[in-house]
N, C-alpha and C positions, 0 to 999 in steps of 0.2 A: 156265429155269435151265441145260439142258444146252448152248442154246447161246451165254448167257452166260459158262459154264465154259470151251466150244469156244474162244470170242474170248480168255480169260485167259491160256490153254494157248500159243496163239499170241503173246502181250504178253511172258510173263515166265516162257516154258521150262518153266512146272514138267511133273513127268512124268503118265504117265496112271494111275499109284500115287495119287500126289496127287489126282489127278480124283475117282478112288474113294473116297477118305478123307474126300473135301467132299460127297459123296453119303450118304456113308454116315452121315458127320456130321450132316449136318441132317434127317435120320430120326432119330437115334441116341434113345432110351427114347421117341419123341413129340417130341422138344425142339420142332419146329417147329410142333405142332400146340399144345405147353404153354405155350410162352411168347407172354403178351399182353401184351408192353410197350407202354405207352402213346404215342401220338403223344404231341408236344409242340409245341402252337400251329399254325401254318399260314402259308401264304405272305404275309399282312400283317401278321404277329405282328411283335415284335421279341424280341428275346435273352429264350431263356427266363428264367423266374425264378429263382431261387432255393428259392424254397419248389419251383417246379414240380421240379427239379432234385431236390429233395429224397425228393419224394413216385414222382419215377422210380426214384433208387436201392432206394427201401423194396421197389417192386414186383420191381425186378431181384433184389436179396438175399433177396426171398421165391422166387424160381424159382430160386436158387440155390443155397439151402440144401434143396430139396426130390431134389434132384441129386448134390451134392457131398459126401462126405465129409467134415464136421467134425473137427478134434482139439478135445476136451474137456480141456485142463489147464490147472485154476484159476491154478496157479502158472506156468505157461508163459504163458498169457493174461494175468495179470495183470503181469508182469515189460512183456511188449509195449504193452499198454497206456501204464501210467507212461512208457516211452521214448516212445511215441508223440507221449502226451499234453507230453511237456519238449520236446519237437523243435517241436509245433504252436505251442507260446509263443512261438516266435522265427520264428513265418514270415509271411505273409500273408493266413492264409486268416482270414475276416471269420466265418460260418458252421461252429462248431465240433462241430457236433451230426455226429460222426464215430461207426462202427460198426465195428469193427476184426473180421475175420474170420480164424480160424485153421484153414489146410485143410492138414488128414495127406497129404502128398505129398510124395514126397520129391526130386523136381523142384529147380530153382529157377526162381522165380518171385514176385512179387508184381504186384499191380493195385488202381488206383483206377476207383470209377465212380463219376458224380454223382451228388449228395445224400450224400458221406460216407461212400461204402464204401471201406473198405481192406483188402484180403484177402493175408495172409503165407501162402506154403507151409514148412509146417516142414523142407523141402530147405534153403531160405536155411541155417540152421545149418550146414548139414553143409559148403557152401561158403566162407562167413564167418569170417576169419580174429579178429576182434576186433570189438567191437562197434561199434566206430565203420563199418567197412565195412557191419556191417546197418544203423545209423542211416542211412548213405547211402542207401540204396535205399526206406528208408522215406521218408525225406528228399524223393527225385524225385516218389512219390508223394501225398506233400502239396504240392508245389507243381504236378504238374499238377491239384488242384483249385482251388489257392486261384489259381494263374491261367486257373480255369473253361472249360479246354480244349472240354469237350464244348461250352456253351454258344454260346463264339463260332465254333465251327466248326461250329453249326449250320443258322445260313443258307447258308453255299456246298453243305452235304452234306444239307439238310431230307427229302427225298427217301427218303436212306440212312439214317436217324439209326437207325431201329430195327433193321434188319438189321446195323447195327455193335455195337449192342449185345447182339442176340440172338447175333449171330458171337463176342461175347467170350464169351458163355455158354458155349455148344456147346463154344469153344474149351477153355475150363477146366475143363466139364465131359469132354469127351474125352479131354483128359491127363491127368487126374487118374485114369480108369480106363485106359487105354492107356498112357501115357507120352508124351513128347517131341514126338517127329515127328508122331503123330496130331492133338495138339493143335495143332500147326504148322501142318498141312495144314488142319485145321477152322476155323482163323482166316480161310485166305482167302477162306473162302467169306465173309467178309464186306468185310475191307482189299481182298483184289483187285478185286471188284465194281464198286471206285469208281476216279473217274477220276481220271489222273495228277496234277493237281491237288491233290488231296484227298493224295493221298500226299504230296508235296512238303507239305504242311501239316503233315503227320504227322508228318515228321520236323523242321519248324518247333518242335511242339511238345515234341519229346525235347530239341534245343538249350534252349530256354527253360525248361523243368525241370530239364536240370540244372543251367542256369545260378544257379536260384531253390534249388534245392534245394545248389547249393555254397552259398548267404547263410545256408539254415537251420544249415548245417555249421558256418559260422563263426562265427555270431551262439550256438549255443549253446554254442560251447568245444569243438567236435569236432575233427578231423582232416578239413579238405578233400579232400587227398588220398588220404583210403580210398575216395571216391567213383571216382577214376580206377583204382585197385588193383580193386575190384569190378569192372569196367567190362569190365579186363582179362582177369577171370577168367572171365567170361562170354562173349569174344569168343573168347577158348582154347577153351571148349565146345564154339563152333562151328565150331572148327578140328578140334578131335577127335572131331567128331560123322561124319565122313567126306563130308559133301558140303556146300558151301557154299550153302544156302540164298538165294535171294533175300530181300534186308532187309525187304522191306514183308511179308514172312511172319513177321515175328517181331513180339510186341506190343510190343515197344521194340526197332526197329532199333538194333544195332551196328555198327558203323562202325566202321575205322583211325582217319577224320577225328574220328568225335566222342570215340574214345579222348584222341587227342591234345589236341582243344581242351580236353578235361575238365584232363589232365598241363600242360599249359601256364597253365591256370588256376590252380593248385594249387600252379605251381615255389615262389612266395616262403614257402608254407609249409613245404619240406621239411622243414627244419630245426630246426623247432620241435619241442617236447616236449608230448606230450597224454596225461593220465593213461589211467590204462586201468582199467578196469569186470570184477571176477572176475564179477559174475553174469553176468554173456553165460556163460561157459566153461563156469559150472553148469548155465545153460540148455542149450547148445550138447550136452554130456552126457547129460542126459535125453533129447534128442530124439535121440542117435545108439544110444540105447537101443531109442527107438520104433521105429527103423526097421530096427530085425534083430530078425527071427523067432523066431532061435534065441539065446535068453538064453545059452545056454552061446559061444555066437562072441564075443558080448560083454563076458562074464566074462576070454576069454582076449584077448581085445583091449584091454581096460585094465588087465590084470597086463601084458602086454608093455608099454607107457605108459607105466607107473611102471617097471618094469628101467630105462626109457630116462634118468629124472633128468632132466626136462625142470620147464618153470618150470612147466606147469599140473597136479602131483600131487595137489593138495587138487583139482578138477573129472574128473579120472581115479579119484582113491578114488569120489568122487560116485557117479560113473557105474557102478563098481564094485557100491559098493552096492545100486545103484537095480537091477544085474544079477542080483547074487543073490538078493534080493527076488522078483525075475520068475521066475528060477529056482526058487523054494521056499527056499532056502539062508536062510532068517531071521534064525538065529543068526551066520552071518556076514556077513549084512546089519549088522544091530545091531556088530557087532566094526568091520569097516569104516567105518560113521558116528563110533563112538563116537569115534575119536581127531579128528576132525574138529571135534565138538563140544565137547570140548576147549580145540581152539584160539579158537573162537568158539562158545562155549554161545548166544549171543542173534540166529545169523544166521539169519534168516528159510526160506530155503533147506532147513538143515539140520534148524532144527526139522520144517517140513510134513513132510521124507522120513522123519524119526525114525515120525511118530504114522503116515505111510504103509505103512511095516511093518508096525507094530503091526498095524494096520486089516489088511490082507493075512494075517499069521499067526493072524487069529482073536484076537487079546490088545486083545478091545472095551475092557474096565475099564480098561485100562491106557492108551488113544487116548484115553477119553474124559475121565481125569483129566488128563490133562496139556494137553488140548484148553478145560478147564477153567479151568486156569490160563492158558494162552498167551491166552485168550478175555477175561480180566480186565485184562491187558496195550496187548489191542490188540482191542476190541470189534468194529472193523467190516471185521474181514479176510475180505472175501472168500472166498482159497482155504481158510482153516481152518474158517469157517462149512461149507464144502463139504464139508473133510473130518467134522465133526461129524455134519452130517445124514449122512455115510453110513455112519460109528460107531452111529449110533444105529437106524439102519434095519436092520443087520444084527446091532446083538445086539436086535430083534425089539421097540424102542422105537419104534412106527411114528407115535403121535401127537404125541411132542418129534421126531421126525425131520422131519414133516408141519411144524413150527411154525416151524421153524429153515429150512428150502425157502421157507414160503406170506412170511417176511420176507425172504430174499431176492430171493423174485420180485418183491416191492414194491420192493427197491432196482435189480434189474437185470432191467425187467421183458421184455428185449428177444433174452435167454437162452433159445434152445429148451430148451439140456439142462435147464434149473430146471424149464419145466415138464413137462417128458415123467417126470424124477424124483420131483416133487411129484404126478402124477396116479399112479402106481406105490403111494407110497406112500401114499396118502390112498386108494387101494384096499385096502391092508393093513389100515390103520386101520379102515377100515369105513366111509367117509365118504363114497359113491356119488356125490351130489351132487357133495362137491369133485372127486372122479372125471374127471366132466364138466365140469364149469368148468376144470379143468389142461388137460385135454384139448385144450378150444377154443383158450384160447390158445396150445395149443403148433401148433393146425393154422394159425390165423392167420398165427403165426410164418413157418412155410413155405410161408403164399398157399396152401394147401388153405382155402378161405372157406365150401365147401359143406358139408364135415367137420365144420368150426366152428359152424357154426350146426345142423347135425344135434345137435352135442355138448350146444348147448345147449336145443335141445328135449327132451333126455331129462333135462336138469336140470331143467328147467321142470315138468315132469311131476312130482318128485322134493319141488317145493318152492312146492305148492301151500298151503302152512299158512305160510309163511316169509314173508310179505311185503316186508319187506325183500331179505331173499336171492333172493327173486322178480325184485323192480325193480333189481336187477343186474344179472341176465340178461339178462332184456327190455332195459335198458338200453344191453349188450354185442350183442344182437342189433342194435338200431339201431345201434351203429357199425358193425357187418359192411355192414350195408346203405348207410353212408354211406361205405366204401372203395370199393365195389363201383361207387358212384356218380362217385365222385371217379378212380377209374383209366379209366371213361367218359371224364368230360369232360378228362381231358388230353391 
């Protein structure tokens, strides 16, 4: 490795800060000891599959979320989703069985890996002027799968294929607790590795997503052009980050050239007109909530907002709210939504933060009637089932809190946070057994497998009279053992 690094040092200048960062990275918590991504085929193979492809990213997303930082918001999550899911309708990709991950970071960033992973850093907001510029970026990212980049760049790089992916790891996991430049430097311990080739490929495949990902833009009614406005904003970055980086350090090289092809692509759209989407702004709000510390900077940063009489007052009140909330300020929480509500009593948004207060100030009875109602409206929402089970978990109803969690894990069985919550509360409840069963599959979730199957020997022990509930286990034990097997043979 060090005199790999040596040889790099010499190729493409970077300094001996950098050196250490790549060093330090691929120790960084075990990573290199933790992650066992699978080979994929061998030198007579051909193009991997699809399924294999599939059953790669599960493995990578399980070392990943045992790393990374999670943001857990139903409503933030699920807003992403839906756009994700309108963008995928108008693109290419054949294989829709996609995993959308949302990492607290306040970076910008996103990334795809095969088999369907797409992971947002909630930084994207804070840069993203309108939603169309995020759909862009989400946009690139469904097109470098649906034109199955890793795949076919895997015969020239077979060799690399798993230290590129372990390097995106490291990489995301580094910045995500470091910042920027560490991540930066942690990448190449994988991109620079490989040979000039393989780079010139690389940035093959940035030109052809965004080329793909301009068709997702226009096939769904978007604005092409916010693809090239992101492009820009991101290459300012690195104008103001103080040192110009080498391009093959960055997981999507920017470019002047690829700015421009992007603006040249996009001229005959200038002038058209594209509706615009208030929930981005609402979104946009809450997550610039998440990323100050101090609720009171917040508070005063969207009273200055609104002095200003700008068009987004009603996503500034929002934000407002959501601030003094975080603050304690309840009663002016509530004062702040209420005129909102108002102007649209049935907007989604404003409902979930109304019953969010509540839930926050202690006023259960009052979350959980009106979660009652909204629930008769619209049965299979998601973020309010969420906020229900945790109304009900905390005025000390732990076995309807348990029942409203144990059916969502059937709908979204793929959710750590459902079962890390659902094992909490089925602890409350008294329900030992289910204890262990949430458990497992929340260590599964995270590629802990050993965990998993520990969790479930003590259920087994638990449900020796249960026969049924018995051959579940047992059941659940043989697929731990067919993963185990199956990440073997790929």
């Amino acid at each position: 490795m060090l005199n790999q690094l040596a040889q790099l040092q010499k190729k493409s200048c970077l300094t001996k800060a950098h050196l250490v960062m790549l060093l330090w990275a691929a120790s960084f918590n075990g990573i290199a000891a933790d992650i066992n991504l699978p080979m994929l085929g061998d030198s007579s193979s051909g193009i991997v599959s699809k399924n294999q492809e599939f059953k790669l990213g599960k493995s990578w997303l399980q070392a990943f979320r045992r790393q990374v930082e999670r943001h857990d918001d139903p409503l933030l999550q699920a807003y992403l989703e839906q756009l994700t899911f309108d963008l995928v309708i108008h693109s290419e990709l054949e294989d829709t069985r996609l995993t959308l991950v949302l990492v607290n970071n306040p970076n910008i960033n996103a990334f795809a890996v095969p088999g369907g992973i797409i992971g947002i850093n909630t930084g994207i907001f804070t840069y993203a002027d309108n939603e169309d510029q995020l759909a862009s970026i989400i946009s690139h990212e469904i097109a470098h799968l649906s034109q199955r980049h890793f795949a076919r760049g895997l015969e020239a790089r077979r060799s690399s294929a798993n230290i590129n992916l372990a390097g995106l790891l490291a990489t995301l996991i580094v910045s995500s607790k470091s910042g920027t430049d560490a991540g930066i430097a942690a990448l190449s311990a994988s991109q620079a590795l490989a040979i000039d080739q393989q780079l010139r490929y690389s940035r093959n495949n940035e030109k052809e997503a965004d080329r793909q990902g301009l068709k997702i833009m226009k096939k769904s009614g978007r604005d092409p052009g916010a693809a090239a406005e992101m492009l820009e904003k991101m290459m300012a970055l690195t104008r103001y980050s103080g040192s110009r980086l080498p391009e093959f350090l960055l997981t999507h090289p920017i470019t002047e050239r690829r700015v421009a092809d992007t603006r040249s692509r996009t001229l005959e759209y200038k002038n058209h007109h594209y509706p615009d989407n208030s929930d981005f702004y609402i979104m946009k709000a809450r997550t610039q909530v998440l990323h100050q510390d101090n609720p009171k900077y917040s508070i005063k940063f969207f009273r200055q907002k609104l002095k200003e009489n700008s068009l987004n007052d009603d996503a500034y009140r929002y934000g407002l709210a959501i601030a003094n909330s975080k603050a304690g300020n309840y009663d002016q929480a509530i004062e702040d939504l209420s005129g909102l509500l108002k102007k649209k009593p049935f907007y989604a948004p404003y409902i979930y933060t109304n019953i969010e207060i509540d839930i926050a100030a202690g006023n259960y009875k009052s979350a959980l009637q009106k979660l009652k109602y909204q629930l008769t409206l619209n049965q299979n929402n998601y973020p309010l089932h969420i906020l229900q089970a945790d109304a009900l978990w905390r005025s000390h109803q732990y076995e309807a809190s348990a029942k409203v969690l144990t059916r969502l894990s059937r709908k979204r069985p793929e959710d750590p946070s459902i079962w890390y919550q659902l094992a909490e509360v089925r602890g409350l409840a008294g329900d030992i057994s289910g204890v262990h069963k949430a458990r497992a599959e929340y260590f599964i979730l995270i590629g802990a497998l050993e965990n998993a199957k520990r969790q479930l020997n003590f259920a087994k022990k638990l449900l020796q009279k249960d026969v049924k509930g018995l051959a579940i286990v047992e059941q659940r034990m043989v697929d731990i053992v067919a993963m185990e097997k199956n990440l073997q043979k790929l």
